[in-house]
Structures are given as structure tokens and as C-alpha cells.
C-alpha positions in Angstrom: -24.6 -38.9 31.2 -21.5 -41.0 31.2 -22.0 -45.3 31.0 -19.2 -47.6 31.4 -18.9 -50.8 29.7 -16.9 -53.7 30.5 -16.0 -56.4 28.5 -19.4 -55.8 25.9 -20.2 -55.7 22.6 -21.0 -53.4 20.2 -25.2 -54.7 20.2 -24.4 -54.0 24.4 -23.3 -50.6 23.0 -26.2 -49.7 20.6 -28.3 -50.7 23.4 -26.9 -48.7 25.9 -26.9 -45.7 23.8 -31.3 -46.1 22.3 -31.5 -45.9 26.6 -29.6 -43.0 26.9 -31.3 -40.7 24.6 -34.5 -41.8 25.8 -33.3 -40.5 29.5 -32.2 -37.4 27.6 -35.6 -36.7 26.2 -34.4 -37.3 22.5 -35.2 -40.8 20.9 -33.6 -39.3 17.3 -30.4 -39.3 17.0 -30.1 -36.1 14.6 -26.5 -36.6 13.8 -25.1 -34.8 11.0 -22.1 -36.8 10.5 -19.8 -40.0 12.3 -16.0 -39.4 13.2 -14.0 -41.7 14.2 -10.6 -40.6 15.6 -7.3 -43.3 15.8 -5.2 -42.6 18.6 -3.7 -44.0 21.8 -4.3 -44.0 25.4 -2.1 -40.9 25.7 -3.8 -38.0 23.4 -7.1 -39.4 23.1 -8.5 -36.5 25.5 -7.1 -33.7 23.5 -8.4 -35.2 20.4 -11.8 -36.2 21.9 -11.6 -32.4 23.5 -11.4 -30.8 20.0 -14.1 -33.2 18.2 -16.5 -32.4 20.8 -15.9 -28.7 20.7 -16.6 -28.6 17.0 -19.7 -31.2 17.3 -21.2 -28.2 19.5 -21.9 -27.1 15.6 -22.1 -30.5 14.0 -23.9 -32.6 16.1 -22.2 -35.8 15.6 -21.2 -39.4 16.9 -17.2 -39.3 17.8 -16.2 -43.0 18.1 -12.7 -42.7 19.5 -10.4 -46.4 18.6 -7.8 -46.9 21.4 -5.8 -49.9 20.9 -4.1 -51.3 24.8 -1.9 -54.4 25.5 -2.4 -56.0 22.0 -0.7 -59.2 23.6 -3.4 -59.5 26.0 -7.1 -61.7 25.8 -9.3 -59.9 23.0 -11.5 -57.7 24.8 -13.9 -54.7 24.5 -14.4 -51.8 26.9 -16.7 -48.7 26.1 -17.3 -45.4 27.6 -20.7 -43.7 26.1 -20.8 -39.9 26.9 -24.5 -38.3 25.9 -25.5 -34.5 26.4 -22.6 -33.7 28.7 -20.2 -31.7 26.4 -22.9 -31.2 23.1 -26.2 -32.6 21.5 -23.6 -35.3 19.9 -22.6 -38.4 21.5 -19.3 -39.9 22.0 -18.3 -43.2 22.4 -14.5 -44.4 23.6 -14.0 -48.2 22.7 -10.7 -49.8 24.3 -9.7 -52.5 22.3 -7.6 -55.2 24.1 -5.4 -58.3 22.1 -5.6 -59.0 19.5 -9.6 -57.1 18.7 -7.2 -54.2 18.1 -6.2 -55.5 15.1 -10.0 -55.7 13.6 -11.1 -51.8 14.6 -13.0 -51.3 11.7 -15.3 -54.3 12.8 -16.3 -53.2 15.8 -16.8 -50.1 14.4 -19.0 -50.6 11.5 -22.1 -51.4 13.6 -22.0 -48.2 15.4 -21.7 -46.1 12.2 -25.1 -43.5 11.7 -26.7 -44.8 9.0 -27.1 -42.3 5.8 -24.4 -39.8 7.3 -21.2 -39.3 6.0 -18.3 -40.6 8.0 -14.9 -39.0 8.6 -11.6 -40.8 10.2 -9.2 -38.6 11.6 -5.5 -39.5 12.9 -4.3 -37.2 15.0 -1.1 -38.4 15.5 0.9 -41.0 13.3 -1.1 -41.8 10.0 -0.8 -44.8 7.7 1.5 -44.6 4.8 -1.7 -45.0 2.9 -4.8 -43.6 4.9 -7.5 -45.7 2.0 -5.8 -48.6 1.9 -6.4 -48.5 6.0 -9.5 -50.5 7.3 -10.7 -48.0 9.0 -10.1 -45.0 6.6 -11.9 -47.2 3.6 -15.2 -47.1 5.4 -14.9 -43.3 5.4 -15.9 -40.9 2.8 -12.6 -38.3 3.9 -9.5 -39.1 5.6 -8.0 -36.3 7.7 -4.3 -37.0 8.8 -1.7 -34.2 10.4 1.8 -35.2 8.7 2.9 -32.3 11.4 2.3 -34.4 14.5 5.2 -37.2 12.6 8.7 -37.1 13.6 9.4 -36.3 9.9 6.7 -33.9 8.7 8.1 -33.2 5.0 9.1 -36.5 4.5 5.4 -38.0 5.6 3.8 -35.0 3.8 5.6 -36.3 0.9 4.7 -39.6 1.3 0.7 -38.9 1.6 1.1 -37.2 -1.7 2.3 -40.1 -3.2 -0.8 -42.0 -2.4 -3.3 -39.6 -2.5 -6.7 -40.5 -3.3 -9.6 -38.6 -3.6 -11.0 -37.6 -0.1 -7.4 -37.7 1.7 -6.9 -34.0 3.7 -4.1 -33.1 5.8 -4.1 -30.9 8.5 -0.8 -28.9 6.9 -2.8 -27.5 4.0 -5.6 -25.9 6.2 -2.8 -24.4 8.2 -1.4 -23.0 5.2 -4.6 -21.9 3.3 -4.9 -19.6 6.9 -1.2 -17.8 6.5 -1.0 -17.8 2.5 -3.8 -14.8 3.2 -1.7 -13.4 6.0 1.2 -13.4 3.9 -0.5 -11.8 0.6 -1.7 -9.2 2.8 1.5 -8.6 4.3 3.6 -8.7 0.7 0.6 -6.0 -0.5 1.2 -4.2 2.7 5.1 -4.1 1.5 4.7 -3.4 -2.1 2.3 -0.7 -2.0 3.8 1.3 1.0 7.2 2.5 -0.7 5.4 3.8 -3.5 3.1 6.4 -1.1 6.3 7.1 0.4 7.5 8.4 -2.6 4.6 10.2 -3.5 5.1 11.8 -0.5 8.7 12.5 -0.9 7.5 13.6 -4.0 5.6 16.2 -2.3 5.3 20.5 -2.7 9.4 21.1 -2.1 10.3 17.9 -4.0 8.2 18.6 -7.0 8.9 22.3 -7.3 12.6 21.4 -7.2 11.9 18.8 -9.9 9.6 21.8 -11.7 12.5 24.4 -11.5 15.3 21.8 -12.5 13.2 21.4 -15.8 12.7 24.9 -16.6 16.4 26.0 -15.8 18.7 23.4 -16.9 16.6 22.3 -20.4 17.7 19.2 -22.4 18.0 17.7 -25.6 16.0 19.2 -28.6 13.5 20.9 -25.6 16.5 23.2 -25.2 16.3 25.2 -28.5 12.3 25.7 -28.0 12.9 27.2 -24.7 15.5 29.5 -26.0 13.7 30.5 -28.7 11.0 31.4 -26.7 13.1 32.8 -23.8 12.9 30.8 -21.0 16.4 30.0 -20.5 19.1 31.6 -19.1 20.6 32.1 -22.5 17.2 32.9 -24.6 16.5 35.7 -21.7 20.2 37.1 -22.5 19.4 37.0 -26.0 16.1 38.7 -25.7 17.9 41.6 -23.7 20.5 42.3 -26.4 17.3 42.1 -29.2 15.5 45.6 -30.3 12.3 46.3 -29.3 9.2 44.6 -30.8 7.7 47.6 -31.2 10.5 49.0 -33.5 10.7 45.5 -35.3 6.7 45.7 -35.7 6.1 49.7 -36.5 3.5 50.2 -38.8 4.4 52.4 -42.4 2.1 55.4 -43.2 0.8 53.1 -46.0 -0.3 50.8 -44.0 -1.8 52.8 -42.0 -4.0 54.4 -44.6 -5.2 50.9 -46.0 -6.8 50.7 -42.6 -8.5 54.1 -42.1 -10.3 53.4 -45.8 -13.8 51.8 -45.4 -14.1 48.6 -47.2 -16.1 48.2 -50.3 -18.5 45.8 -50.9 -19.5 43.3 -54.1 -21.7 45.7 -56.4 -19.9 49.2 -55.5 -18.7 50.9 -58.2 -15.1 51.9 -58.5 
């Protein structure tokens, strides 16, 4: 249900919307929130497009401020939109003269009461979004330094009067990538290191095993030879007698061992 307004007030307005959700079969409003957007002539349907896409979620009361002609005669047009695009309700007030310059009075009496209420600028912001009118009666301040013609330099300057409730549209674009990105750098840090593992693989490491056994270093080199497993220890071991010469038992010996052992007690 769309109704036009020409030339009313905002009690015209209220009125106008208590009949429309009575049509609609809902006398509660149900609203979970209030947002008024601050634009122009020019983008308010793309900005009224995304609010009312999101209010499919959040049912909610878009109140979209267009300022026209400021130097003509103070007057007050409004276009009241219910249960065509959402359960919210949107409201478009076209401020003419010099009205334009007093938003945030026309505005207060359409306010939900005991909701919280957001202003949004989505295209040039104030320097200062709570020192605006319209952003001190609203509990958070969204602004887009990107739609500026200097985005860093306006980004900058919101930072410089940031109070608490003030969001830009930059840092939820940026919370999205800064995942992407430490995903990616993971992606990049982790890969090169299974490469090598694989390089690292059945040839690579028996290579790797070989070079350590043939070519021995440092003090590792002596224990090998002395235990034969170099080149030179094996050419040493050729030229050495056998073990069994070296370790031939004397007749002696071997009658110690053929003699039975006597015990504690046995006489001699």
C-alpha cells in the first residue's frame, strides 16, 4: 500500500500510517528498530532498496530525509509505503526551503517509541556525524567514508571525532577480507613446507640417508671408522686378523670351564 502526501505534516503522517496498518490487518506496529537514511533525490532508491531488503529480517520504520530546492517556500511532502517490500514501513519525506534545514524536527515525531534508532549517510557524511541533528537523536551513526571523493582523508577525519556509536561502512568491508586474507597468507605459509616434505620424499631422504653414512663428519667420523662403516674403517677391517685368532681361547681357559663350580660349604 503506497499513500502520497502533499504539503502535510508529520500528525497528517502518523495518521495516515495508524490507517494503513489497520487495512493491513496489523494495528501493532512490531518494529524492531527506526532508520533514518540522509540522502538526495538521486540515490535515495538504492539506499531505500538496501534498507528495505535488510528490514525483511528486522522489521523496521525507514524514514528516508530528502532535502529539494532549499530556496523555495518551506514545505513537506511524504510517501508512506506499508507491506509492499516487508512487514516494516517506510516513509520518504521531501523537505522543501528552508524545513530542510530543521530534519531532525520533523523527524522526531515519527520516531518508534522504545526502539533504538540508527542514522545512516550513504553518501557524503558530516565532518562530525554526533554533533549532526539528526545523528544526536540516534543511538549509532553509520557513515561510508568510501562513497567521499577523498575516502582516506574523510576516513581520517571521522577518526578524529569519533564518539562512541559512530560505524563506518570501511571497517565492515575490511573485517570481511582481513579473514580472506589470513586464510590466504596460511594457505601460502603452510603449502611450501608440504612441498618439501614431499621433495623430501623416498629418493630425497635415501640420498640424504646415504650422504650421512658415506661421507661422515666431524667427531661422528672416528666412531664410524672405528666401527667400520666408512670407507676407510671397512679398509682397515680388511687388512685386520681374524677375530677369531685375536679371541682363541688357551687350554687353560678352557679347563677352568669344563670344571663344575663349587658351592659355599664344599670342602676343598
Amino acid at each position: 500500500m503506497t499513500i502520497d502526501l502533499t504539503d502535510t505534516t508529520t500528525g497528517g503522517i502518523n495518521d495516515a500510517l495508524t490507517q494503513a496498518r489497520r487495512r493491513m490487518g496489523g494495528p501493532a506496529s512490531g518494529m524492531v528498530l527506526t532508520l533514518i537514511i540522509v540522502t538526495d533525490e538521486a540515490a535515495q532508491y538504492d539506499a531505500v532498496r538496501a534498507a528495505s531488503q535488510a528490514g525483511r529480517e528486522h522489521p523496521s520504520r525507514i524514514i528516508a530525509v530528502i532535502t529539494r530546492k532549499p530556496k523555495a517556500e518551506s514545505r513537506l511532502d511524504a510517501e508512506i509505503r506499508v507491506g509492499e517490500t516487508g512487514p516494516g514501513e517506510i516513509i520518504l519525506l521531501r523537505m522543501y526551503g528552508p524545513l530542510g534545514q530543521h530534519a531532525d524536527s520533523v523527524a522526531a515525531p515519527l520516531l518508534v517509541p522504545d526502539v533504538p534508532v540508527v542514522t545512516w549517510w550513504p553518501d557524503e557524511a558530516p565532518l562530525s556525524p554526533r554533533a549532526d541533528a539528526l545523528g544526536a537523536v540516534a543511538q549509532r551513526r553509520v557513515t561510508d567514508a568510501a562513497a567521499s571523493e577523498a575516502p582516506k582523508d574523510m576516513l581520517l577525519t571521522l577518526a578524529k571525532a569519533y564518539q562512541p556509536g559512530d560505524t563506518d561502512l570501511s571497517w565492515a568491508r575490511a573485517t570481511s577480507w582481513a579473514p580472506a586474507r589470513g586464510r590466504r597468507i596460511d594457505r601460502r605459509g603452510t603449502a611450501p613446507a608440504r612441498t618439501r616434505r614431499g621433495l623430501r620424499g623416498d629418493a630425497a631422504g635415501a640420498g640424504r640417508r646415504s650422504r650421512s653414512v658415506s661421507e661422515p663428519k666431524g667427531r661422528g667420523a672416528a666412531w664410524t671408522e672405528e666401527r667400520g662403516t666408512s670407507d676407510e674403517g671397512r679398509r682397515r677391517l680388511k687388512g685386520a686378523p681374524e677375530a677369531s685368532g685375536r679371541q682363541s681361547t688357551s687350554d687353560e681357559g678352557r679347563r677352568r670351564l669344563k670344571a663344575p663350580r663349587r658351592r659355599a660349604g664344599d670342602r676343598a
